[in-house]
One Martini backbone bead per residue (centre of mass of N, CA, C, O) as a GRO file, in nm:
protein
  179
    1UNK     BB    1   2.401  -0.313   1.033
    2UNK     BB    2   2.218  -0.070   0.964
    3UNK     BB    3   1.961   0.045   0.902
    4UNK     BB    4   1.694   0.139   0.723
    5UNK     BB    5   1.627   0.469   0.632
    6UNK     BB    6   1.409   0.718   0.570
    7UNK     BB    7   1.408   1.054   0.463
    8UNK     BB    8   1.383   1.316   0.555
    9UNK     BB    9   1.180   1.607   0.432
   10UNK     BB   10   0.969   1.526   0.238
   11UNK     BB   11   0.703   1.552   0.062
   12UNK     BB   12   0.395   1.602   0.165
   13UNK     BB   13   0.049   1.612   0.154
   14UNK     BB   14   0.019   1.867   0.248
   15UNK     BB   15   0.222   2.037   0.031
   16UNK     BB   16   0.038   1.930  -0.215
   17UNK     BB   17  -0.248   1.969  -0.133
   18UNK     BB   18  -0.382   1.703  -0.014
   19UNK     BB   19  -0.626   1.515   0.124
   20UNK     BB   20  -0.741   1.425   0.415
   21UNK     BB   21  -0.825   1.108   0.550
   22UNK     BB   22  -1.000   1.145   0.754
   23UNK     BB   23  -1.212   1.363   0.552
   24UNK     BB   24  -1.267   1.184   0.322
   25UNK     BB   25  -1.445   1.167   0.067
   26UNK     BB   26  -1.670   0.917  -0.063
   27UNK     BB   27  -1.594   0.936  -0.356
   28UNK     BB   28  -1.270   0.870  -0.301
   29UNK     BB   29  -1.335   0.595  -0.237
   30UNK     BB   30  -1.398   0.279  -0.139
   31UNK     BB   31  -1.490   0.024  -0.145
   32UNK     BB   32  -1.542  -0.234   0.098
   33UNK     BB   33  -1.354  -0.505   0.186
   34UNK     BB   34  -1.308  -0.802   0.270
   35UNK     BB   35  -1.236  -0.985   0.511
   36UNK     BB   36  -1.048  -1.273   0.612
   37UNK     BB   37  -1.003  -1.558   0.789
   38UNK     BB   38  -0.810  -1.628   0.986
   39UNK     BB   39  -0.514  -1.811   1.071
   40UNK     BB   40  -0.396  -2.070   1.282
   41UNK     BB   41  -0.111  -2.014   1.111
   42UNK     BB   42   0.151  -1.943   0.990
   43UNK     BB   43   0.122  -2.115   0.727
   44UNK     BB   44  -0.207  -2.085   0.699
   45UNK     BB   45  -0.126  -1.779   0.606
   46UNK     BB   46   0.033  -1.806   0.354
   47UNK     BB   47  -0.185  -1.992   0.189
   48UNK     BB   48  -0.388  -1.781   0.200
   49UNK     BB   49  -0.263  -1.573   0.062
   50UNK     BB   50  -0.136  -1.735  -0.187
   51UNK     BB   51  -0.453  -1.739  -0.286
   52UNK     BB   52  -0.512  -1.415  -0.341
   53UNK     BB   53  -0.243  -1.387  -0.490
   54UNK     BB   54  -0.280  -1.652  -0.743
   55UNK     BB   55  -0.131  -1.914  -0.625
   56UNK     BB   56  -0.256  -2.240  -0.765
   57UNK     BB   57   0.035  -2.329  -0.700
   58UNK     BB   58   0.316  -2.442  -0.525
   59UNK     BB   59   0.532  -2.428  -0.755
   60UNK     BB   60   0.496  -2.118  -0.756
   61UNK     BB   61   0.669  -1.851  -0.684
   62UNK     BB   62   0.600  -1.651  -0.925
   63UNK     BB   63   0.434  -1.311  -1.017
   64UNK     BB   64   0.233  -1.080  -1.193
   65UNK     BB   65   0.125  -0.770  -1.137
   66UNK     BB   66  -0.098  -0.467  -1.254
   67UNK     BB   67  -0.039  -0.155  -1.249
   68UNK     BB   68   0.057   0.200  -1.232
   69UNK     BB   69   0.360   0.121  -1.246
   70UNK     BB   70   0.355  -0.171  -1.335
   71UNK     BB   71   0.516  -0.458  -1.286
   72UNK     BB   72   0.472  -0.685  -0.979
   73UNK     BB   73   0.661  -0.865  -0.828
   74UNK     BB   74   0.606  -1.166  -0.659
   75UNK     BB   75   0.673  -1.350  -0.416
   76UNK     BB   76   0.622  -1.592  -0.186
   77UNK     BB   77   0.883  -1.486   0.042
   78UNK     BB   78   0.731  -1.251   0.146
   79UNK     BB   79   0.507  -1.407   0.329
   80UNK     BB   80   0.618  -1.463   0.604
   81UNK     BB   81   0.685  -1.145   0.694
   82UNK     BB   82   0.382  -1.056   0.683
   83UNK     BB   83   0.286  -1.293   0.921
   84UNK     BB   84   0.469  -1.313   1.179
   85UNK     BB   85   0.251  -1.171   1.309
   86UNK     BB   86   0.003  -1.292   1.476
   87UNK     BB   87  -0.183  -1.082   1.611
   88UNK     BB   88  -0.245  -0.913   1.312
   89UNK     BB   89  -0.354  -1.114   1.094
   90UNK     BB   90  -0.232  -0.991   0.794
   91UNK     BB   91  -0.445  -1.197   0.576
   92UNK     BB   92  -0.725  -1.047   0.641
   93UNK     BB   93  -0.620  -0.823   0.364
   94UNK     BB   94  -0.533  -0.921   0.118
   95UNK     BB   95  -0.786  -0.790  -0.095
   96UNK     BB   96  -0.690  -0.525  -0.003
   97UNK     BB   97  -0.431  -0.513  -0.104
   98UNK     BB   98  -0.467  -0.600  -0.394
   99UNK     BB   99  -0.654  -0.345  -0.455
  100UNK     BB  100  -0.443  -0.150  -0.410
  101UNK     BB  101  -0.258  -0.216  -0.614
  102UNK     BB  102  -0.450  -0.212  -0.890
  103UNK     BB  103  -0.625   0.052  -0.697
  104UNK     BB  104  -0.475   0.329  -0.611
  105UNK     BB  105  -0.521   0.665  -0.438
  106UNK     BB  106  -0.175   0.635  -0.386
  107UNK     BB  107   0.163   0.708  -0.505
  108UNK     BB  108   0.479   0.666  -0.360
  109UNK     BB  109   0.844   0.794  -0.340
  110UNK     BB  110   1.052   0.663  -0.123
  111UNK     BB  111   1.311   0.745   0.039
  112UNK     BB  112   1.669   0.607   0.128
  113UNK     BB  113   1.978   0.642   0.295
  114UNK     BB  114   2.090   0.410   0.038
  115UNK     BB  115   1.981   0.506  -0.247
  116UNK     BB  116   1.667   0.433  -0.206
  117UNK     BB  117   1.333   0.323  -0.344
  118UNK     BB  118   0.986   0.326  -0.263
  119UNK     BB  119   0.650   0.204  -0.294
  120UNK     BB  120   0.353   0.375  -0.170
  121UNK     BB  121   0.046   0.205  -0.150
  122UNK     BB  122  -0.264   0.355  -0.122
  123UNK     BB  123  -0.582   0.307   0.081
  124UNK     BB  124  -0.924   0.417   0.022
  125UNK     BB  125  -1.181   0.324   0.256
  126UNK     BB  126  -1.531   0.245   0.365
  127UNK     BB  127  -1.369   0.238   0.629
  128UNK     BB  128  -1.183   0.185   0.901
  129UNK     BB  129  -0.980   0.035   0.735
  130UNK     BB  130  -0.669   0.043   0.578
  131UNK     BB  131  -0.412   0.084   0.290
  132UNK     BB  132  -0.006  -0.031   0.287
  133UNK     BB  133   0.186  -0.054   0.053
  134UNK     BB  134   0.503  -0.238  -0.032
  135UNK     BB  135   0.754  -0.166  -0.349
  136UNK     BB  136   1.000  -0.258  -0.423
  137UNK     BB  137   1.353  -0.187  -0.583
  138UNK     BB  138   1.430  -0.445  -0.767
  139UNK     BB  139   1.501  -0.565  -1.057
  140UNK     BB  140   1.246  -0.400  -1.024
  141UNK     BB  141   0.911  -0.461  -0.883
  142UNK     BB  142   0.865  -0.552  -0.535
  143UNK     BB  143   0.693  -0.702  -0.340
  144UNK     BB  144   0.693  -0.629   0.055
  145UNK     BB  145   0.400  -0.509   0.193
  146UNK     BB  146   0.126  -0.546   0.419
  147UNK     BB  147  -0.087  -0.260   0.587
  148UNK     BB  148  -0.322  -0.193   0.835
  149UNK     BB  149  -0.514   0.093   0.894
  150UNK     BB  150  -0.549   0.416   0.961
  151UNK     BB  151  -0.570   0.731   0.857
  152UNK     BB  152  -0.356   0.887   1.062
  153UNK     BB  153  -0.166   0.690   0.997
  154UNK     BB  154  -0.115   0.712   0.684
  155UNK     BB  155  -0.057   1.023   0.680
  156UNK     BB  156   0.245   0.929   0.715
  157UNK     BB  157   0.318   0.777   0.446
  158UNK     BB  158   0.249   1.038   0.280
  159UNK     BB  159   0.554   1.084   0.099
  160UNK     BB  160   0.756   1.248  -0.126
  161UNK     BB  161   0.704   1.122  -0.454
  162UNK     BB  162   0.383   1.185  -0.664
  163UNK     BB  163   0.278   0.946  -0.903
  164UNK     BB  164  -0.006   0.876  -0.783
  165UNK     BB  165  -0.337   0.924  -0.888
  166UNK     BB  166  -0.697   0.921  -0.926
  167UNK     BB  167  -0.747   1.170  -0.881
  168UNK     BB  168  -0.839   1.501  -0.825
  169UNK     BB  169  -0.779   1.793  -0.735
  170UNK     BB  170  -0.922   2.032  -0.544
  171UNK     BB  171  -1.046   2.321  -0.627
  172UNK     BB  172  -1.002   2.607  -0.489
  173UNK     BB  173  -1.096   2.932  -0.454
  174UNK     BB  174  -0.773   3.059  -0.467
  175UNK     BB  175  -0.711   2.902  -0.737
  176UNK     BB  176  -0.931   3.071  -0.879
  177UNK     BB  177  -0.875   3.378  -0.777
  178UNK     BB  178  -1.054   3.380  -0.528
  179UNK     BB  179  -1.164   3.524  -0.194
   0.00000   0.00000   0.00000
């Protein structure tokens, strides 16, 4: 079975005339988040997520987080392939990706081409490391991959159809009419 690959040809954020990641205002951006420190097992990553992502008992399997596209389904079981490459130690961004998810700088729908669609929450904070949190549509919203990057490469998945922004896009000077 081919995988599953994004929709080439959406609009991205330059045809929305949204602003560069890399030259992003200050005012725009988040106060930085602390990183946590990483784990030295696959276990004790998952153990680390599943605490920062409200899970205090291991018990509970699934819980819900309140964003600006409504209620997203957290599973346990995501936290797996979250963390499996141990070189990236992406659970040490975990408080970022949970602020991504609940006061994003932007959400977008990116098409699929098995006919599915992905919400892709970016965020921009004062900081080197940026966050993308990523997630799925099945059966309600569904929590599916978080990583950390920089801004270059950040503005690579804003594309597709813009659904949230937390600010309010700059109007330029010809936009007011004046040359």
């Amino acid at each position: 079975m081919p995988p599953i690959k994004e929709i080439k040809g959406q609009p991205t954020w330059v045809d929305y005339g949204l602003p560069d990641l890399r030259t992003l205002e200050r005012e725009l951006r988040s106060a930085a988040v602390d990183e946590v420190e990483a784990a030295d097992s696959h276990e004790a990553a998952i153990d680390l997520v599943a605490q920062y992502l409200g899970f205090v008992n291991p018990a509970i399997l699934s819980l819900t987080i309140e964003t600006p596209m409504g209620l997203v389904i957290v599973d346990r079981k995501s936290f797996y392939h979250i963390v499996e490459k141990r070189a990236d130690a992406r659970e040490r961004y975990v408080k970022m990706a949970m602020d991504t998810l609940t006061g994003p700088f932007e959400v977008w729908k990116v098409e699929y081409d098995d006919g599915s669609y992905r919400l892709a929450f970016i965020g921009a904070y004062e900081a080197k490391r940026q966050m993308l949190v990523i997630v799925a549509v099945r059966d309600g919203l569904l929590f599916w991959n978080f990583m950390q990057t920089d801004a270059k490469s950040l503005n690579k998945h804003r594309h597709g159809d813009l659904q949230h922004q937390r600010y309010k896009p700059l109007i330029t000077d010809k936009e007011k009419g004046q040359s």
